[in-house]
C-alpha positions in Angstrom: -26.4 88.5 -120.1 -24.0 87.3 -117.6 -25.5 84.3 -115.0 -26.5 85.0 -112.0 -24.9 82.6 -109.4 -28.1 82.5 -106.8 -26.6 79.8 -103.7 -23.0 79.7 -103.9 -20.5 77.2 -103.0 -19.8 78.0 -99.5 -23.7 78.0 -98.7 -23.7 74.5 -99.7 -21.1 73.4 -97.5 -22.6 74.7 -94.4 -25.9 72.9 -95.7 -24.1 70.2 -95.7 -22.6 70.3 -92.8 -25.3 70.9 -90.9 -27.0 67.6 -91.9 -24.1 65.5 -91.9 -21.3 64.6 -89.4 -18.1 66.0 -89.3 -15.4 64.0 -87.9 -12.4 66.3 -85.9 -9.3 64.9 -88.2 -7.9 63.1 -84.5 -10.9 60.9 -84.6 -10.5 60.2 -88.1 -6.9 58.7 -87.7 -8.3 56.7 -84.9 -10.9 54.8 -87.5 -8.8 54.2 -90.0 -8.5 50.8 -90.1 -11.4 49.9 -88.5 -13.2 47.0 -89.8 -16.7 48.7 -89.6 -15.4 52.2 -91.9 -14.5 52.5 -95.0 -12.7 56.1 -95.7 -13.5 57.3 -99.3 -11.2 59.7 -101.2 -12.6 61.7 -103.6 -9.8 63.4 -104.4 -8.6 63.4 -107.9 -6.5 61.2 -109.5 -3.4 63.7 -110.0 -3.9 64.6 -106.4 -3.5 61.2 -105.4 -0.4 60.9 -107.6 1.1 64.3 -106.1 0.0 63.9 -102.2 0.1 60.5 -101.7 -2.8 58.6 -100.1 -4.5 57.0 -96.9 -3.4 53.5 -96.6 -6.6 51.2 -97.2 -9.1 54.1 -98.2 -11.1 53.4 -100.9 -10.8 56.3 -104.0 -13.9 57.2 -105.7 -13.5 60.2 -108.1 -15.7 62.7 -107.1 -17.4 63.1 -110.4 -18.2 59.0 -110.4 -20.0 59.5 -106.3 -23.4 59.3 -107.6 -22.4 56.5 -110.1 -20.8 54.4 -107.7 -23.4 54.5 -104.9 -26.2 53.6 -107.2 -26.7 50.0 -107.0 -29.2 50.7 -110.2 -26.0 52.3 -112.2 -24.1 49.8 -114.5 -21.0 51.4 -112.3 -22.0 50.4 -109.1 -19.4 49.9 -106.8 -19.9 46.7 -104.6 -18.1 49.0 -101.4 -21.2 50.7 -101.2 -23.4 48.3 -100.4 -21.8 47.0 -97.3 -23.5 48.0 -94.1 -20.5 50.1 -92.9 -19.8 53.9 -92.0 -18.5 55.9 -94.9 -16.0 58.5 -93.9 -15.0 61.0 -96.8 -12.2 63.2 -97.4 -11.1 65.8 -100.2 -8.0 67.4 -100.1 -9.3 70.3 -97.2 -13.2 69.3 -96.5 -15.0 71.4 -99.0 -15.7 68.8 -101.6 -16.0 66.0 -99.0 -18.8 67.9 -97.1 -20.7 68.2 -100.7 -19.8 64.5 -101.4 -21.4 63.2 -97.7 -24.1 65.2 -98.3 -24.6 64.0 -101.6 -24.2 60.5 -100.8 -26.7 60.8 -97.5 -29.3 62.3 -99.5 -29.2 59.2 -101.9 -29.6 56.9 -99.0 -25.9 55.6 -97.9 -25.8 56.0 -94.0 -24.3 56.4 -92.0 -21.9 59.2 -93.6 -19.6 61.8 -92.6 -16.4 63.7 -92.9 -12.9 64.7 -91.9 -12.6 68.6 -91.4 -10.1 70.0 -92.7 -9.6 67.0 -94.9 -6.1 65.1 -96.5 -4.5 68.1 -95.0 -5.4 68.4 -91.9 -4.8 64.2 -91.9 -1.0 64.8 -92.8 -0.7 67.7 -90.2 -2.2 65.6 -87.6 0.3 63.0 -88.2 -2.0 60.1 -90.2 0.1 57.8 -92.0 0.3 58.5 -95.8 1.4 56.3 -98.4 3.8 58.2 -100.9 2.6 59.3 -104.1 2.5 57.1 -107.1 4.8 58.0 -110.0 3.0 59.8 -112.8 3.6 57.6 -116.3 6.1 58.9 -117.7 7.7 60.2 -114.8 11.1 59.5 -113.1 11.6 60.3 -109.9 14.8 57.9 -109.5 
């Protein structure tokens, strides 16, 4: 018998979004680099490699969020425990909203963030770092 899918993904955005802030991409290029945020990129590793990054963000794999956060979890990260705002991004603001969400429900405030996400960041003009070089790759 096949599943049946009962609250699907784009329900759980708008959740989300409804009980967290979302920060117009122009705002979020004004905070980077402020002392008191720290701008989290969940993206995935190959995406960071491909797109290129936010100068200064912090990158926490998605899939490690919950892990990281947790100052219980043998991977705690020592980020997440400073008393600062925590701004995330994906690459377009669906994962990020999820993430925020995630993230305020465990405790960490105050979160938010960026619509739109990475790309709505290199469209507004954000400075991006250039991508990494895959191993194994030459781009010389």
């Amino acid at each position: 018998m096949p599943q049946k899918i009962t609250t699907g993904f784009r329900a759980m955005v708008d959740e989300a979004e409804r009980e967290i802030e979302t920060i117009p991409t122009a705002q979020a290029v004004e905070l980077a680099g402020n002392d008191n945020v720290v701008l989290v990129d969940i993206r995935d590793i190959r995406e960071l490699s491909r797109d290129g990054r936010i100068p200064g963000a912090f990158h926490c794999p998605r899939g490690m969020l919950e892990f990281w956060i947790d100052p219980a979890s043998p991977y705690h990260k020592a980020v997440f425990a400073q008393d600062k705002k925590f701004v995330f991004f994906c690459a377009g603001g669906l994962r990020s909203a999820l993430a925020a969400h995630t993230a305020h429900k465990m405790g960490l405030k105050p979160v938010a963030h960026i619509a739109g996400g990475f790309g709505a960041w290199k469209k507004a003009g954000g400075i991006v770092q250039a991508p990494d070089a895959m191993p194994g790759e030459n781009r010389g």
